[in-house]
C-alpha positions in Angstrom: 0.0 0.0 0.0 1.7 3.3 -1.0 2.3 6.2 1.8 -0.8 8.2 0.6 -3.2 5.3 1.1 -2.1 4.4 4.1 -1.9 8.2 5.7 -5.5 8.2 4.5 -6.0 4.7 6.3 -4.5 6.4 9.5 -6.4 9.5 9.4 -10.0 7.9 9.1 -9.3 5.0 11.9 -8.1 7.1 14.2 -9.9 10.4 13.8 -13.0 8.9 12.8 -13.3 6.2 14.9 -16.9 6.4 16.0 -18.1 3.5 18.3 -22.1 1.5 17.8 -24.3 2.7 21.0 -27.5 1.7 21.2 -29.9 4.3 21.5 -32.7 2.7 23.5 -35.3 5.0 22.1 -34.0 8.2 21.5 -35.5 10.9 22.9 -38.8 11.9 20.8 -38.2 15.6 22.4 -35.0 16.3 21.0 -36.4 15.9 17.1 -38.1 19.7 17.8 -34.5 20.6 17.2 -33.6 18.6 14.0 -33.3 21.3 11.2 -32.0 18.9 7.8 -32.0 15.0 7.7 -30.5 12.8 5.4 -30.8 9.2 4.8 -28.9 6.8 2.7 -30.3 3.7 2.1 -29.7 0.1 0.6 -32.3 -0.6 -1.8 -35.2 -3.5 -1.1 -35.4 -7.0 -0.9 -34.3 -8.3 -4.5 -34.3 -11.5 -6.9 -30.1 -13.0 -7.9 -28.8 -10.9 -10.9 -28.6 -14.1 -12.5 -28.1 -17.9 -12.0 -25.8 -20.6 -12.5 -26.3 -23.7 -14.8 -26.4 -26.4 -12.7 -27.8 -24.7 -9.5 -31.1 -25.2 -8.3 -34.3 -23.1 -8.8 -32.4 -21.5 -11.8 -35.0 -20.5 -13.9 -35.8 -16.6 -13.9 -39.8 -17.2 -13.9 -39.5 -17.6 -10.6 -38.8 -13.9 -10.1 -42.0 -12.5 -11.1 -40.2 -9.3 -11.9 -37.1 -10.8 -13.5 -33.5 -11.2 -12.6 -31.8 -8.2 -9.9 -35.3 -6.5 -9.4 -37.0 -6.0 -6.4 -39.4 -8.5 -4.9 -42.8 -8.2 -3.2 -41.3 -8.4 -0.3 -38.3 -5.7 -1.2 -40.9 -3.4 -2.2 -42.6 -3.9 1.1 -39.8 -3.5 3.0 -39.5 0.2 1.5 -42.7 1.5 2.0 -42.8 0.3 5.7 -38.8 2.6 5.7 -40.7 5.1 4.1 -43.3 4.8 7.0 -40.5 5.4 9.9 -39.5 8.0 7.8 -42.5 9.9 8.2 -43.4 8.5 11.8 -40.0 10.0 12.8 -39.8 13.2 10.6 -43.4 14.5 10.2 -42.1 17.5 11.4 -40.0 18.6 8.5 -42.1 17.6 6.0 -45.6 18.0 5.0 -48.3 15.3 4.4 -48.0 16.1 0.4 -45.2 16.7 -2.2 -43.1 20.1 -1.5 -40.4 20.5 -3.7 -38.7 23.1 -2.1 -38.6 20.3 1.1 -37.0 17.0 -0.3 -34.1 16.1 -2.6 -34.0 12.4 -3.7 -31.0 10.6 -5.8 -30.4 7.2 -6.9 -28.1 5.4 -8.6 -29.1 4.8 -12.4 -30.1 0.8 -11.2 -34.1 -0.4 -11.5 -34.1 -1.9 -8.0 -32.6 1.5 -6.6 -34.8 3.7 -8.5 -37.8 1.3 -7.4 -37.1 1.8 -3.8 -36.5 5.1 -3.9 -40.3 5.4 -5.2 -41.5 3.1 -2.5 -39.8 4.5 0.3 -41.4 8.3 -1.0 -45.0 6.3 -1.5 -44.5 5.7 2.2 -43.3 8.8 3.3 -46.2 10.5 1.7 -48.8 7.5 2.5 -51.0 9.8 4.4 -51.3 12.7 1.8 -54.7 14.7 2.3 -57.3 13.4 -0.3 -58.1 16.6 -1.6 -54.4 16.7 -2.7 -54.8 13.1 -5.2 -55.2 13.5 -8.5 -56.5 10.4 -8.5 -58.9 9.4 -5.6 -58.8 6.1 -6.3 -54.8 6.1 -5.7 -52.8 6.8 -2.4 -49.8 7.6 -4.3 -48.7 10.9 -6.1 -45.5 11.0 -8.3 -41.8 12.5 -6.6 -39.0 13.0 -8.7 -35.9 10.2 -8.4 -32.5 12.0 -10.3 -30.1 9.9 -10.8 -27.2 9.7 -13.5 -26.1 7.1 -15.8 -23.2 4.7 -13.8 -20.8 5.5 -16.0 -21.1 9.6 -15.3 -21.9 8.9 -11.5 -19.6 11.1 -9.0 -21.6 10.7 -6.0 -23.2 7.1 -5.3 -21.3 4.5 -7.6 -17.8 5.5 -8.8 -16.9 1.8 -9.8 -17.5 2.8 -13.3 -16.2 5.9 -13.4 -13.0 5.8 -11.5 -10.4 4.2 -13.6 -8.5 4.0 -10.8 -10.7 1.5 -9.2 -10.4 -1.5 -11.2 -6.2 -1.0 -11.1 -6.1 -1.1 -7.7 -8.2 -4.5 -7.9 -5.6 -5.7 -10.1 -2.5 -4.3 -8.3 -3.8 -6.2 -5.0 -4.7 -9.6 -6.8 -1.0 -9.5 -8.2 0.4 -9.4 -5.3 2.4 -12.5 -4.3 0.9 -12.8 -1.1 -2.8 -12.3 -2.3 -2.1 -15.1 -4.9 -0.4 -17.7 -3.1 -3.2 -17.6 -0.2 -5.9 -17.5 -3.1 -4.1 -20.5 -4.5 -4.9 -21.9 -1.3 -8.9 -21.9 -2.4 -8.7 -24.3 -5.5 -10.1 -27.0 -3.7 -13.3 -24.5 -3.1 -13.2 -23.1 -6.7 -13.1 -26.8 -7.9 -16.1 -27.8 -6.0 -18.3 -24.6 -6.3 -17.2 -25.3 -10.1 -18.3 -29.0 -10.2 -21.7 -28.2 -8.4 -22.6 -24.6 -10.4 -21.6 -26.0 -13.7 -19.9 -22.8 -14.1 -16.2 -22.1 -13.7 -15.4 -20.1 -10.2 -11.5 -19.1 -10.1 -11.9 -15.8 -7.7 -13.0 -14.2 -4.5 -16.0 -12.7 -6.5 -17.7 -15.6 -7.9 -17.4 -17.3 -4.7 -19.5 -14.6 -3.0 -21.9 -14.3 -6.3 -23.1 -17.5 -5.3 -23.0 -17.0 -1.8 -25.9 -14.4 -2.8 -27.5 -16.4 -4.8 -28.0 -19.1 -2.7 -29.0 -16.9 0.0 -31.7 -15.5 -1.7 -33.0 -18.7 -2.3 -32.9 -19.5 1.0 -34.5 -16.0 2.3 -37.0 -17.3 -0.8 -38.0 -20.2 0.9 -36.7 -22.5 -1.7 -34.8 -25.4 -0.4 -30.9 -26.5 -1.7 -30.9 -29.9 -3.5 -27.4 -30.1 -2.9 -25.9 -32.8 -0.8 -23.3 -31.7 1.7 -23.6 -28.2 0.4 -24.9 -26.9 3.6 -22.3 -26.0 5.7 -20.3 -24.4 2.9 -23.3 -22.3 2.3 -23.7 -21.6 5.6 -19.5 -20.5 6.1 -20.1 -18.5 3.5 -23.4 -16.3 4.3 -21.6 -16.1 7.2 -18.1 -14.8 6.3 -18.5 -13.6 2.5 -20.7 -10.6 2.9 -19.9 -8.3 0.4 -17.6 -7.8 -2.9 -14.3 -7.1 -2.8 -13.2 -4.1 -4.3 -10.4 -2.6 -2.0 -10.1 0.8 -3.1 -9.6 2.2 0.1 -7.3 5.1 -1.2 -9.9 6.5 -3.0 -12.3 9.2 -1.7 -15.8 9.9 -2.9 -17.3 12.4 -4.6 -18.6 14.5 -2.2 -22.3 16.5 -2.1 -20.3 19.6 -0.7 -18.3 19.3 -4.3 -21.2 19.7 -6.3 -22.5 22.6 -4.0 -19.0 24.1 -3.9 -18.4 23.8 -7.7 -21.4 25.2 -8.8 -23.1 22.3 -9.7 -26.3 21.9 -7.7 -28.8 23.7 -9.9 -31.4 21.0 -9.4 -31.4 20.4 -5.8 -33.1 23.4 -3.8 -31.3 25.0 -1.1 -34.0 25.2 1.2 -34.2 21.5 1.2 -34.6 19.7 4.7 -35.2 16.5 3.8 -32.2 14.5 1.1 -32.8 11.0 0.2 -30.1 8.9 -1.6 -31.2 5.0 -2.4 -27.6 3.0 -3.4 -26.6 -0.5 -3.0 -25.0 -2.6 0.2 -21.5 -1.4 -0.8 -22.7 2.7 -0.8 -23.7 2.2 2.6 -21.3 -0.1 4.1 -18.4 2.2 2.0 -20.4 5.2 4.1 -19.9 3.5 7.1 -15.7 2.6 6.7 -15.3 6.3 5.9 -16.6 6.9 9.3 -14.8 4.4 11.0 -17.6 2.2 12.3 -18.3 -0.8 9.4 -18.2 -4.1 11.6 -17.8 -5.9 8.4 -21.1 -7.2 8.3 -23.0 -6.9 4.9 -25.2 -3.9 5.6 -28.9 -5.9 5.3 -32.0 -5.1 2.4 -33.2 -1.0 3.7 -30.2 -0.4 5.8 -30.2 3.3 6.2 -27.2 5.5 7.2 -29.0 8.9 9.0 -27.5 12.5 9.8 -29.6 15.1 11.5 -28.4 18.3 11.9 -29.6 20.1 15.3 -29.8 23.2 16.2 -29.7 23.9 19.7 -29.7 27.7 21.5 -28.2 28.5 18.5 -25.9 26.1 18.3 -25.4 23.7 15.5 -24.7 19.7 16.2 -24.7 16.8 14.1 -26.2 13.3 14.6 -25.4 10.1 13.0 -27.6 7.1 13.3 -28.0 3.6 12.3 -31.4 2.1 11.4 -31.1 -1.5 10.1 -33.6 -4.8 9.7 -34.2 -4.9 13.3 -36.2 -1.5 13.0 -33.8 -0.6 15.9 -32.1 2.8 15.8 -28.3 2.6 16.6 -26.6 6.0 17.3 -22.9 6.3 16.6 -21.0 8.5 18.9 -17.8 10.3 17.8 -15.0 10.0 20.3 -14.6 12.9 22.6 -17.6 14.2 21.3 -21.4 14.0 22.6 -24.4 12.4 20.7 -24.9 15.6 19.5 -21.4 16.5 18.0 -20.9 20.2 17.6 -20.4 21.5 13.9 -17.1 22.7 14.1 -15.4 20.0 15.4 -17.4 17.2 13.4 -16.3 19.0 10.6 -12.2 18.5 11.3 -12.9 15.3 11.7 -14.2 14.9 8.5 -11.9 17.1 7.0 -9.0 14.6 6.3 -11.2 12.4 4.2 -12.8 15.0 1.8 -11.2 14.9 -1.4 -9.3 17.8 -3.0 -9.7 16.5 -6.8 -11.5 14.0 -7.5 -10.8 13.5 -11.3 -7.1 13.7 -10.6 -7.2 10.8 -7.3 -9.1 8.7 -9.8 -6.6 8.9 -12.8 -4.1 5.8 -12.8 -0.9 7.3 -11.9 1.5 8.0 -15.1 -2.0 9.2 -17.0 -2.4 13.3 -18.2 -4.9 14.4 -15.9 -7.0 17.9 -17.5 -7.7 20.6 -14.2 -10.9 20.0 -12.7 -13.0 20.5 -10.1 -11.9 23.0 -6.9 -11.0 21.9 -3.7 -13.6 20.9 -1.4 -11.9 21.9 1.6 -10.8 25.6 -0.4 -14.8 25.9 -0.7 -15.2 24.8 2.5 -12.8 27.1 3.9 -14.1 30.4 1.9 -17.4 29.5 3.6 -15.9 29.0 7.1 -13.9 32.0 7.2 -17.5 34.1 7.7 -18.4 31.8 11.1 -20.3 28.5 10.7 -23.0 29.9 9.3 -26.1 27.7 8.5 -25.2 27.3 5.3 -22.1 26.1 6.0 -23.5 23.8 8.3 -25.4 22.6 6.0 -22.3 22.1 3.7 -20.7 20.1 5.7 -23.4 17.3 6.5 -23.8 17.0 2.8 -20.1 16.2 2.1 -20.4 13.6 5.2 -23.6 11.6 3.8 -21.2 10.9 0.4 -17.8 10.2 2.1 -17.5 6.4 1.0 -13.9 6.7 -0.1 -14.5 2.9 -1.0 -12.8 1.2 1.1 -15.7 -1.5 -0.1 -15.3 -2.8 2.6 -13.6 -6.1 3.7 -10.0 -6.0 4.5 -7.7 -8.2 2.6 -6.1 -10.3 5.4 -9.7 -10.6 7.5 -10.6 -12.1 3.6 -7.8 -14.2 3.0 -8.2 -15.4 6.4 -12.2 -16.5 5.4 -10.2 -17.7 2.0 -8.0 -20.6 4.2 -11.3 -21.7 6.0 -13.2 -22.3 2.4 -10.3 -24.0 2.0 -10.9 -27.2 4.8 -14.8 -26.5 4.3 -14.1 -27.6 0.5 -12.2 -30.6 1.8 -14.5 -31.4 4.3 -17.3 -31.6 1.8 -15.5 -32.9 -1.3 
């Protein structure tokens, strides 16, 4: 790992090292004071992106809505977000459609842009009648943006980062990487055997890990003998791709503000909404220092509240997964409620300063682009921390997943040398 990454390594873990409390019903009063929320979100419950040849339950007509969409159940699951959403925030928003209240994004992905519009069909589930434009219908349309993946600078940079995919490479070159992934054949050559589909990397091992899972959350049962207890190794270790990118920041929502380059989201906005994928959130989460490696589950949501108190302007981060419960994460040496200016020097460390140039392989031309965040941030800052300001900074926080998706390698390869006996013991 070169000296940048791992001074950037350094600098999240140990000045943002928040730590999981439980908030055992946080206090209903304290919302009065919650000024801007926003909420990032995995989407819904979904079918596999696609199947294997020899695998069970294989055919696609058993996802009434085809391959990687949403399910009934996925769909569900949004709506009843959508429903805490208002339960928690009715405050901030009213009963109907406001545009000058909410900002929603997605990533350019059917199942993301679907949840997005369930979650909002719950949020606005109790809309007046009078307000319908269809009586017969407790739904009115909310705009979803979102930009094509290959464009996208805030929610999904896999595609747009060239940098991404080289460091994927660089890592599975190195000697280390390889000889314990040699380790693995005897996995490879079983899941091969069984899938009737060649599996030779970390990737396709967890590609079927979430397939079978699905089938199991499904309720359809696995034909295969002695498969279990690999299956059940890896829904329990191999939660989430492999990317390792980890010296790579985001593009951050204070960039677009700062650059000029927010003419469709209103300013007077209280209430921004971003629907992404398990990495987007569990990335969010390893830029703040608190991912526990676990695979964040289907409507995970990542929340930030900003509150203003006597004047005063704090930020909370919270943690609302399939349990319905409401985690709060707690910044060292800092309150639940973290004032402004000192959540903002913690973050300041991980806010990129070019995106389009930390992106470029190294060796490659790279054109002058955007300003630097912190330069914007600083101009801004240098007048007090104003509101706007405030507001600044919690956007740049809701994007900062300098994917670092989001296992390390030698917790991985460790997982790898288990596969390994699993493979044997089932063989």
């Amino acid at each position: 790992m070169s000296s940048t990454a791992a001074s950037i390594i350094m600098a999240v873990n140990v000045l943002l090292c928040f730590v999981f409390g439980l908030a055992f019903g946080i206090e209903e009063s304290s919302l009065k004071n919650v000024h801007q929320v926003h909420v990032l979100f995995r989407h819904g419950d979904r079918a596999p992106v696609s199947s294997f040849p020899l695998a069970p339950h294989n055919s696609e007509s058993l996802w009434p809505n085809g391959f990687a969409q949403l399910t009934k159940s996925g769909l569900q699951r949004q709506q009843a977000l959508g429903r805490w959403f208002r339960k928690r925030y009715d405050r901030l928003l009213s009963r109907h459609w406001n545009a000058s209240q909410i900002s929603v994004t997605s990533t350019s992905v059917d199942r993301t842009l679907n949840s997005a519009q369930a979650n909002l069909q719950g949020l606005y589930a109790d809309m007046d009648p009078a307000r319908r434009f269809d009586d017969t219908l407790n739904w009115s349309p909310v705009p979803v943006r979102t930009t094509p993946m290959a464009e996208d600078r805030l929610l999904y940079l896999d595609d747009w980062c060239p940098r991404i995919p080289k460091e994927v490479e660089r890592l599975n070159d190195d000697p280390v990487v390889a000889a314990l992934t040699a380790q693995c054949a005897p996995l490879f050559k079983l899941l091969t055997e069984r899938l009737g589909e060649t599996v030779e990397s970390i990737e396709q091992v967890e590609f079927a890990h979430d397939y079978f899972q699905i089938l199991l959350d499904n309720g359809y049962a696995l034909l295969f003998t002695g498969f279990s207890p690999l299956l059940r190794k890896i829904v329990d270790d191999m939660k989430v791709k492999l990317t390792n990118a980890e010296n790579l920041p985001n593009r951050s929502i204070a960039q677009k503000h700062t650059s000029g380059e927010s003419e469709q989201t209103s300013s007077t906005a209280n209430f921004f909404m971003y629907s992404g994928h398990d990495t987007t959130v569990a990335a969010n989460l390893q830029a703040l220092g608190v991912y526990n490696h676990e695979n964040p589950p289907y409507a995970a949501t990542v929340i930030y509240e900003l509150h203003v108190v006597q004047g005063k302007a704090y930020v909370q981060v919270l943690y609302h997964n399939e349990s319905s419960s409401t985690h709060l994460l707690t910044l060292p040496d800092c309150d639940a409620l973290c004032p402004i200016d000192k959540f903002e020097s913690l973050l300041a460390p991980v806010l990129p300063t070019d995106l389009e140039k930390e992106c470029q392989v190294p060796g490659q031309e790279v054109a002058d682009t955007h300003d630097s965040v912190m330069a914007g941030l600083a101009n801004l800052l240098s007048y007090g921390v104003t509101v706007s300001a405030v507001l600044l900074v919690l956007n740049a926080l809701v994007s900062l997943t300098l994917l670092c998706l989001v296992w390390s390698w030698r917790r991985r390869l460790k997982n790898l040398q288990a596969y390994t006996l699993l493979a044997q013991d089932t063989s």
